[in-house]
C-alpha positions as CSV (number, residue, x, y, z in Angstrom):
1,X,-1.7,34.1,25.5
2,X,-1.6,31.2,23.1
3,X,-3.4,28.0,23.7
4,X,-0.5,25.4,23.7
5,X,-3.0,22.1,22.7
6,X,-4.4,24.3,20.2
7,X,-1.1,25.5,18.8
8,X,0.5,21.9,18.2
9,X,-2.5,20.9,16.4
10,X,-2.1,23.6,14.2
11,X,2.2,22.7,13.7
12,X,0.7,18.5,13.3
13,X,-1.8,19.8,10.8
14,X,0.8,22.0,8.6
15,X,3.2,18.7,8.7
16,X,0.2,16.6,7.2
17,X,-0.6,19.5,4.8
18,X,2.6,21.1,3.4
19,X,5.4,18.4,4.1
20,X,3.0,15.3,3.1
21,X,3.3,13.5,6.5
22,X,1.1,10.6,7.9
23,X,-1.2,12.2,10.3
24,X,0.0,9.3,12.8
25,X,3.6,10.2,12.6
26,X,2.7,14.5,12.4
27,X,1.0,13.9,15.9
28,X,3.6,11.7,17.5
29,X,6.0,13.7,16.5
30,X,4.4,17.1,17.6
31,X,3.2,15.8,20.5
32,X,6.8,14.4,21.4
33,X,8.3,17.7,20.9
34,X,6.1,19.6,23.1
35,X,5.7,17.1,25.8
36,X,7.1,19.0,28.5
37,X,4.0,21.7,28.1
38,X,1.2,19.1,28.0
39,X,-1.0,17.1,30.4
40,X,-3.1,14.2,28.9
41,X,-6.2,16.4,28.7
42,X,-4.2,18.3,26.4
43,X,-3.0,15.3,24.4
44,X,-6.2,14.1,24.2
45,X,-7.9,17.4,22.9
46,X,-4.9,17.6,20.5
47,X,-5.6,13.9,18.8
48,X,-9.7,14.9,18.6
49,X,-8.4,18.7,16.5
50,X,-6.3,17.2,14.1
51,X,-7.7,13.7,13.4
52,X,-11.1,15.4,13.5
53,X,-10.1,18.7,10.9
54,X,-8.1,16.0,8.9
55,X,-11.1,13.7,8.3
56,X,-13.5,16.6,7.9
57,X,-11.2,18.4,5.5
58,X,-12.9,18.8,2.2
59,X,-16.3,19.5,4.0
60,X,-14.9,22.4,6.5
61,X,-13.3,23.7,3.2
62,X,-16.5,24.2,2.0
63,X,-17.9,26.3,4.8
64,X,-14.7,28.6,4.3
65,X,-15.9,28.8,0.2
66,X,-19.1,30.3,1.8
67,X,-18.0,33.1,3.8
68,X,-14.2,33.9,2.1
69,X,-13.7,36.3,-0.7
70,X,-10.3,35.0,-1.3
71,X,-9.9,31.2,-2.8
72,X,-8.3,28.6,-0.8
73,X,-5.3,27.7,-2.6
74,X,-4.7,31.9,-1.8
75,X,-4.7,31.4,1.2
76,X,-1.9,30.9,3.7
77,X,-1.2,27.0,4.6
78,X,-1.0,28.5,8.2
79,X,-4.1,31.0,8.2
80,X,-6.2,27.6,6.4
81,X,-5.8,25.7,9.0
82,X,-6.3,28.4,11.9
83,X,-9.6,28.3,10.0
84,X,-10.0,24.5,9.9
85,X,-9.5,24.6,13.9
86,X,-12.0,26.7,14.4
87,X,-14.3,25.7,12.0
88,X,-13.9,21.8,13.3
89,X,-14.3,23.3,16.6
90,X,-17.4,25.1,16.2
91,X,-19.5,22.7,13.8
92,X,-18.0,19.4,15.4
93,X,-17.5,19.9,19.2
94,X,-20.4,20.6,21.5
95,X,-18.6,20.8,24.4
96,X,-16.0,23.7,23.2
97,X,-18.0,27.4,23.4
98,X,-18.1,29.0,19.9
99,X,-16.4,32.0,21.8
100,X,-13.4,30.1,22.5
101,X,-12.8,28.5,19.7
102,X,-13.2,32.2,17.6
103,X,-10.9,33.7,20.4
104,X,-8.2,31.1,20.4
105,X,-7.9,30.8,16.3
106,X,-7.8,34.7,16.1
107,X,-4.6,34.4,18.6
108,X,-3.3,31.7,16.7
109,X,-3.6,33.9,13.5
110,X,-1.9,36.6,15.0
111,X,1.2,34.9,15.6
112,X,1.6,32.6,12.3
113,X,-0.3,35.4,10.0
114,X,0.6,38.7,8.7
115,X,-1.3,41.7,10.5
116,X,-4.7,41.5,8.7
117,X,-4.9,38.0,9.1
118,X,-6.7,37.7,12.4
119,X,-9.2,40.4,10.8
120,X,-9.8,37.7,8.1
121,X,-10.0,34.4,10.6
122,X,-12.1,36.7,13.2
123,X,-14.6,37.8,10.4
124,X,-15.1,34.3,8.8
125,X,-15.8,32.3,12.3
126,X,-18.0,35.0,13.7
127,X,-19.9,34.1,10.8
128,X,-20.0,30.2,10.7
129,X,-22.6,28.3,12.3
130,X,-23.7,24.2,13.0
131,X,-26.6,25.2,10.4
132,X,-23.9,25.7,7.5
133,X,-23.0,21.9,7.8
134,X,-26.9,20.9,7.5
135,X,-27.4,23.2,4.1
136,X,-25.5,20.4,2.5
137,X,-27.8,17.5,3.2
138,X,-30.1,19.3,1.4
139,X,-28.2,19.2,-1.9
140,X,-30.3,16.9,-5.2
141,X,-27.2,15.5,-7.0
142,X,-26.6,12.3,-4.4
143,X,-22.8,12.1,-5.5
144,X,-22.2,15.6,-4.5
145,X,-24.3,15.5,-1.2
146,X,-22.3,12.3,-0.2
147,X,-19.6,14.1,-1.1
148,X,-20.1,17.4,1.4
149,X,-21.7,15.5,4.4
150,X,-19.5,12.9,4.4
151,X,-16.1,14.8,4.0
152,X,-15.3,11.9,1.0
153,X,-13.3,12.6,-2.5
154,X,-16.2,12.4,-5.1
155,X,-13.8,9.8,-7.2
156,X,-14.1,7.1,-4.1
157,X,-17.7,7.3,-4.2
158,X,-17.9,7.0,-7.6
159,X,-15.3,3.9,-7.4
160,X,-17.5,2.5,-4.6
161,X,-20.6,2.6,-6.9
162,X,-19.0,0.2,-9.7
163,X,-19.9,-2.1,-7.1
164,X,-22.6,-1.1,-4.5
165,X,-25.5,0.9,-4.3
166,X,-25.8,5.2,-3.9
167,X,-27.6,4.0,-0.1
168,X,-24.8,1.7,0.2
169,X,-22.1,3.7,-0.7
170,X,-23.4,6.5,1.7
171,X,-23.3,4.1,4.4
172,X,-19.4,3.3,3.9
173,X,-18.6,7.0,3.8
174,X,-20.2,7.8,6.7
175,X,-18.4,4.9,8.7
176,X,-15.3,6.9,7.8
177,X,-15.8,9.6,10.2
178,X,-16.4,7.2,13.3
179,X,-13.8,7.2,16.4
180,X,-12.0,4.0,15.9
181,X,-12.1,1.8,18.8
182,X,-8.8,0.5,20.1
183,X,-8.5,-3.1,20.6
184,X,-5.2,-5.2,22.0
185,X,-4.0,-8.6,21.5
186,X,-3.0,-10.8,24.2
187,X,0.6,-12.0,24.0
188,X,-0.2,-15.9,24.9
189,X,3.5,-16.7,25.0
190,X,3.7,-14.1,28.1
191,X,0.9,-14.3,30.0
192,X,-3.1,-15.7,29.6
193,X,-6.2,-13.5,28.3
194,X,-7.7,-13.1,32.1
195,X,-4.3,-12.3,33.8
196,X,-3.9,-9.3,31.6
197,X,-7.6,-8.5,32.6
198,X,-6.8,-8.2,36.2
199,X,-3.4,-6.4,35.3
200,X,-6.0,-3.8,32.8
201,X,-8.3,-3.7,36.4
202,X,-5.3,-3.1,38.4
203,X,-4.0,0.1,35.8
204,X,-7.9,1.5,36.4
205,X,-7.8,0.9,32.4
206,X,-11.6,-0.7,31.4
207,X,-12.3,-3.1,28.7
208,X,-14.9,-5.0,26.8
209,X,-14.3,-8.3,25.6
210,X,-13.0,-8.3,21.2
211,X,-14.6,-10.0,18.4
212,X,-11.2,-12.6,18.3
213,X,-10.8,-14.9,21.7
214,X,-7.3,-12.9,22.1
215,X,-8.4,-9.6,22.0
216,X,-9.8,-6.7,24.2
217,X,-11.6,-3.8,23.7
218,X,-9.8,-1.0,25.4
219,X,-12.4,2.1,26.4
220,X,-9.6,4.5,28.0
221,X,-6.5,5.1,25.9
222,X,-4.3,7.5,26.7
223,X,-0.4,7.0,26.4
224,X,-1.3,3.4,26.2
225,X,2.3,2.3,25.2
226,X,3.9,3.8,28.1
227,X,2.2,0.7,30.4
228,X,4.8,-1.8,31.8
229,X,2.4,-4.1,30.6
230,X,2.7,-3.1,27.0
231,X,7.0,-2.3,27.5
232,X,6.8,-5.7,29.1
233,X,4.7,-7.4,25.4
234,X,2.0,-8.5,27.8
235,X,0.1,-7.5,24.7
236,X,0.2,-5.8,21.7
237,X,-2.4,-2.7,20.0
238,X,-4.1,-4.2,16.9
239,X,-7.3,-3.7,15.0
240,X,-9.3,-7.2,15.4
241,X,-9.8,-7.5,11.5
242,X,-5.7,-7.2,11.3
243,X,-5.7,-10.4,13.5
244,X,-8.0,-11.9,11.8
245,X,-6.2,-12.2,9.1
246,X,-3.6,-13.8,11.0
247,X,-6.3,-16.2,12.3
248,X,-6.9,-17.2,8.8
249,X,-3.8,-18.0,7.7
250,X,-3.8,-20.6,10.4
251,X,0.3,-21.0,11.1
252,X,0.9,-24.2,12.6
253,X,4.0,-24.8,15.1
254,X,7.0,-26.1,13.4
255,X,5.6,-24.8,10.0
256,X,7.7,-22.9,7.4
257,X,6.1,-19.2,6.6
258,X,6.3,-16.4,4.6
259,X,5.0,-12.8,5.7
260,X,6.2,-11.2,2.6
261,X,4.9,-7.9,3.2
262,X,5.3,-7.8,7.2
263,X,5.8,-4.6,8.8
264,X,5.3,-3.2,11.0
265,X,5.1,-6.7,12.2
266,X,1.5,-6.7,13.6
267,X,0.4,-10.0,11.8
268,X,3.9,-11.7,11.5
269,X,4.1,-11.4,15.5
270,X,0.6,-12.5,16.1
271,X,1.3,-15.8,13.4
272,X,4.2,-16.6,15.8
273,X,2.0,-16.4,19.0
274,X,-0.2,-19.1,17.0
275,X,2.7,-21.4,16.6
276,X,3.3,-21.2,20.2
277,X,7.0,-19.6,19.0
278,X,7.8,-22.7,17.6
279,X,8.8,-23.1,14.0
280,X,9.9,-20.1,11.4
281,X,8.7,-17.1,10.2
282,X,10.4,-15.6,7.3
283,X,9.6,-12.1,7.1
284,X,10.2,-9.4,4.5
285,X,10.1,-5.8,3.6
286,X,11.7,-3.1,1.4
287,X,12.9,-0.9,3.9
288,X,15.6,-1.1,6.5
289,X,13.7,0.8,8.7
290,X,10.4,-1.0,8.7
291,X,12.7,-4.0,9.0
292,X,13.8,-2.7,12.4
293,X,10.4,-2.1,12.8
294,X,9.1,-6.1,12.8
295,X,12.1,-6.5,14.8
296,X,11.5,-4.5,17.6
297,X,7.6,-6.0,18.1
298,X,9.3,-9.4,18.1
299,X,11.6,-8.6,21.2
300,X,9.3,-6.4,23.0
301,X,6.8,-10.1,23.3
302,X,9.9,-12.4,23.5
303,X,9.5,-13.8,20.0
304,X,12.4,-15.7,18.4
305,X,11.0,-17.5,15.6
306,X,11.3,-14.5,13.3
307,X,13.6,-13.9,10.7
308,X,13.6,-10.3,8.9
309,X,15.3,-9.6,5.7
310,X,15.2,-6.6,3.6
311,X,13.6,-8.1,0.2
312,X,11.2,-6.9,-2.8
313,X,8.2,-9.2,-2.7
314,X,7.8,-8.5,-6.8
315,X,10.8,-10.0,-8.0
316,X,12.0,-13.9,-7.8
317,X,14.5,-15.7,-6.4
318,X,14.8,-19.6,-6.9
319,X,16.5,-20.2,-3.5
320,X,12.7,-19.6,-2.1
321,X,10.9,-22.0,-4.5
322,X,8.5,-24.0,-2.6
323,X,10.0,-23.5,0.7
324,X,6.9,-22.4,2.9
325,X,3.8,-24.4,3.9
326,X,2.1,-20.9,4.4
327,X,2.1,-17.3,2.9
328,X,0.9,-14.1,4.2
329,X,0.3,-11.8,1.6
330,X,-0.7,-8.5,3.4
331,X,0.2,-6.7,-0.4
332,X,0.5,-2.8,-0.3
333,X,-2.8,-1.6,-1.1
334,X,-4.3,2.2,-1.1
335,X,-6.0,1.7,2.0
336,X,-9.3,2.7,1.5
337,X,-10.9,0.6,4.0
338,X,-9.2,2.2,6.7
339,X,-9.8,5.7,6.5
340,X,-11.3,6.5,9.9
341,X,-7.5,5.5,11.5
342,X,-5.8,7.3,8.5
343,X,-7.6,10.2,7.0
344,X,-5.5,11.7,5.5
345,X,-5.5,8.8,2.9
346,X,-8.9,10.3,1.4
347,X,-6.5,13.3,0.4
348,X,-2.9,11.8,-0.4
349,X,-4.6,9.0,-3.3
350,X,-5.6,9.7,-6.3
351,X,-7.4,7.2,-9.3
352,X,-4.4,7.1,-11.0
353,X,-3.0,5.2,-8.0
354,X,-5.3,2.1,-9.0
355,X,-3.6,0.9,-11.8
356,X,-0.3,1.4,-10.2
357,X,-1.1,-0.5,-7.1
358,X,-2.5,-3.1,-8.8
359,X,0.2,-4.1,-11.1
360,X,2.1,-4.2,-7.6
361,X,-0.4,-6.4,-6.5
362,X,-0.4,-8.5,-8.8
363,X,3.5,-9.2,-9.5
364,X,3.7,-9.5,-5.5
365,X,1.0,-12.4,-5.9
366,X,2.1,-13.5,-9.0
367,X,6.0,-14.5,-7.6
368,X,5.7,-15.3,-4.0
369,X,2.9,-18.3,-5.3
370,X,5.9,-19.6,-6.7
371,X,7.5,-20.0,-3.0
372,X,4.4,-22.0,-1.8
373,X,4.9,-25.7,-0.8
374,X,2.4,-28.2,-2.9
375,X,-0.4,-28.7,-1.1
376,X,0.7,-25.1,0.8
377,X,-1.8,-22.6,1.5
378,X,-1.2,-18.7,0.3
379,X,-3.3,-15.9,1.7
380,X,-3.5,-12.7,0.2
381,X,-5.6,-9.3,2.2
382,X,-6.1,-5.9,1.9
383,X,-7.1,-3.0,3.6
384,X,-8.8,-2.1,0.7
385,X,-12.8,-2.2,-0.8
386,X,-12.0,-1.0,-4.3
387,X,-12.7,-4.3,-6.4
388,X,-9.9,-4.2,-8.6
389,X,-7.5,-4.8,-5.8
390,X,-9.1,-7.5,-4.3
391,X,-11.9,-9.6,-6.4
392,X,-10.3,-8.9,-9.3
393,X,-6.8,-9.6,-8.8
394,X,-7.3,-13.2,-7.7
395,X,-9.9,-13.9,-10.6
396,X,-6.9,-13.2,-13.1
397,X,-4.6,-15.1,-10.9
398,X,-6.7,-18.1,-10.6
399,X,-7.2,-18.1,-14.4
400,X,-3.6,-17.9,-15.1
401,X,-2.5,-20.7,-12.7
402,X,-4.6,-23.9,-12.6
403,X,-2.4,-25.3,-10.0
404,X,-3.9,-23.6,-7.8
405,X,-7.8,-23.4,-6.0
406,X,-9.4,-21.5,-3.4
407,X,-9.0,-22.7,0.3
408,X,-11.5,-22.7,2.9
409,X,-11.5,-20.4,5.7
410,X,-12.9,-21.5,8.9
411,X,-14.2,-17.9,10.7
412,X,-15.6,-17.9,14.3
413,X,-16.1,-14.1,14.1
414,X,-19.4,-12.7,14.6
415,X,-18.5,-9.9,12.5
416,X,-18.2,-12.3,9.3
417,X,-21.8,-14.0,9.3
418,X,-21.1,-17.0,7.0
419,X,-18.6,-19.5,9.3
420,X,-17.0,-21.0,6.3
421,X,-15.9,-18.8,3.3
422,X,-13.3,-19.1,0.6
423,X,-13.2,-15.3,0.9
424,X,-14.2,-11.8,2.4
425,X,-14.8,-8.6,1.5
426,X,-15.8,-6.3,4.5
427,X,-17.0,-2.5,3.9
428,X,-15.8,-0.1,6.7
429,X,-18.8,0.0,9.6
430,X,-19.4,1.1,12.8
431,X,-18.0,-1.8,14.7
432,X,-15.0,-2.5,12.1
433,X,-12.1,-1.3,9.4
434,X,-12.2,-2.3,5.9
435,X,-10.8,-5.6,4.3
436,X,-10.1,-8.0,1.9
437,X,-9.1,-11.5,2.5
438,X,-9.0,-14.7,0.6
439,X,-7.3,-18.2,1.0
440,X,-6.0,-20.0,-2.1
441,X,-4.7,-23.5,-1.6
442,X,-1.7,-25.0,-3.8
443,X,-2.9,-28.2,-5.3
């Protein structure tokens, strides 16, 4: 008999590995399919196996190379991942016996592997032990040990270290592997920060208070989006250093603005909870779909300010010339400072991708500047730490166009210690993602 829980991790984990998909979407999806079957214990298990083999990929790899005759890339996409499961499961996760996780793999092996395959997965987890992930603290070159007990594509270190130092560097990578914390914005157009406290009470749903005066901390998160109070947009699921951005851009009501690269629609929506739903948000995006996306946040918190459009950012059109008192650039970026919500970044980018992103970046920034109002403020973020999307980029705007300056940002965020800055570059921690923000003022 096959563990169910186990068995959709393995289907989310072939999506993300054979047919490219976000590990967000593989989950959802798999989960969706096999809801029928599952409890939330299972759900929950399920999320821990494959954001946890996902994130600890290249390192679990490794402890395969130790005890596996045959290479990986030989390997079945379907038997590597049996052995990922268990391997996650034994190294990883106290509370699962090593029994178990050996038993349920072999099963699993015997259903998506030929007849000799749950020989091969038996063998190889009978062997592996917690010990095999310590060997690798104890390797000399730094690079490489960073590398193995941090699960982290030698190139990113090495990108990081352009900038920072090894014990740096080693700090950011471990960060990586921490359990996000979910935090929620309250929807001030629908209801006030400590009624939705009582409602959370009510729902048997605990909290802590957020960084940002409209968020909470949520400590229990299970199908979170099938509340009332969330189908209702008492409140929407954002990262805090998402809606700080927002903050920072500091949309006033009856203002003109420009999210240029909006969706999902996370920062547009909060702007227009700012402007008290008063005003207009212009807000763009490439894709129909992701179009839809912004549009469906909007109605869910009974937003009306918000106009979508399906546009490229990159390329110029006059009728937009100095139209907007503000501009939100949130500019596609590889996402580097976010890897403990998406791992499966680490594996999908490449260096290559820098120079490719950039020049993106910088047309995007390059045009849109040309929307802004005199006297207009611009703001342009990523959720990236590589330099040469963030520092860099506006250092070569700036030089280019003298009409324009850096603006002040006034932060009350005790993550940020400085109050006033012109901009900031955060490194993935504990307590927070990765970003990049920084205000630039039309003169």
């Amino acid at each position: 008999m096959i563990d169910i829980a186990r068995e959709v991790a393995l289907k989310a984990l072939y999506k993300i590995d054979k047919e490219e998909a976000y590990s967000n979407i593989a989950l959802d999806e798999t989960i969706k399919e096999n809801r029928h079957k599952l409890d939330d214990r299972d759900i929950g298990f399920i999320s821990e196996l494959v954001y946890g083999v996902t994130s600890w990929k290249l390192t679990i790899d490794e402890i395969v190379k130790m005890y596996s005759n045959i290479r990986l890339k030989k390997i079945s996409p379907w038997i590597l991942n049996i052995l990922r499961l268990g391997i996650y499961q034994t190294v990883f996760l106290d509370k699962v016996p090593k029994s178990a996780a050996v038993n349920e793999s072999v099963n699993l092996a015997k259903r998506y592997g030929h007849k000799s395959s749950s020989n091969f997965v038996n063998a190889i987890l009978r062997k592996v032990e917690k010990k095999d992930f310590e060997t690798f603290f104890e390797i000399e070159d730094p690079i490489e040990r960073i590398s193995k007990t941090t699960s982290m594509p030698v190139w990113i270190i090495q990108e990081l270290l352009k900038e920072n130092p090894i014990e740096k560097v080693e700090e950011i990578c471990k960060a990586s592997n921490i359990k996000p914390k979910v935090s929620i914005r309250v929807n001030g157009l629908k209801t006030t920060k400590q009624e939705l406290q009582k409602k959370l009470e009510e729902n048997d749903i605990p909290f802590l208070e957020g960084n940002l005066e409209d968020f909470l901390i949520l400590e229990k998160t299970k199908n979170i989006e099938s509340l009332d109070l969330f189908k209702n947009g008492y409140f929407t699921i954002q990262d805090e250093g998402a809606g700080l951005i927002a903050k920072v851009a500091d949309p006033k009501s009856n203002e003109m603005v420009l999210d240029a690269c909006s969706s999902p629609g996370g920062k547009t929506t909060y702007m227009a909870e700012l402007m008290g739903n008063k005003g207009k948000i212009v807000a763009w995006d490439l894709h129909p779909h992701r179009v839809k996306l912004v549009e469906k946040n909007a109605k869910r918190l009974g937003i009306t300010i918000i106009e979508t459009k399906c546009e490229n950012a990159s390329i110029y059109k006059e009728e937009y010339k100095e139209k907007f008192d503000k501009i939100l650039l949130d500019v596609p970026c590889l996402g580097i400072g976010v890897l403990k919500r998406k791992p499966d970044i680490k594996w999908k980018r490449k260096p290559e991708d820098i120079e490719e992103i950039t020049e993106i970046q910088q047309k995007i920034l390059e045009t849109c500047s040309k929307y802004l109002k005199p006297q207009g403020e611009l703001i342009y973020a990523t959720c990236s730490i590589f330099s040469e999307e963030n520092d860099k980029i506006i250092e070569k705007f700036l030089k280019n166009h003298k009409d324009f300056e850096y603006g002040i940002m006034n932060i009350q965020n005790p993550m940020i210690p400085t109050q006033k800055l012109q901009k900031i570059q955060l490194y993935q921690g504990k307590e927070n993602d990765g970003f990049f923000m920084c205000k630039l003022r039309k003169k």
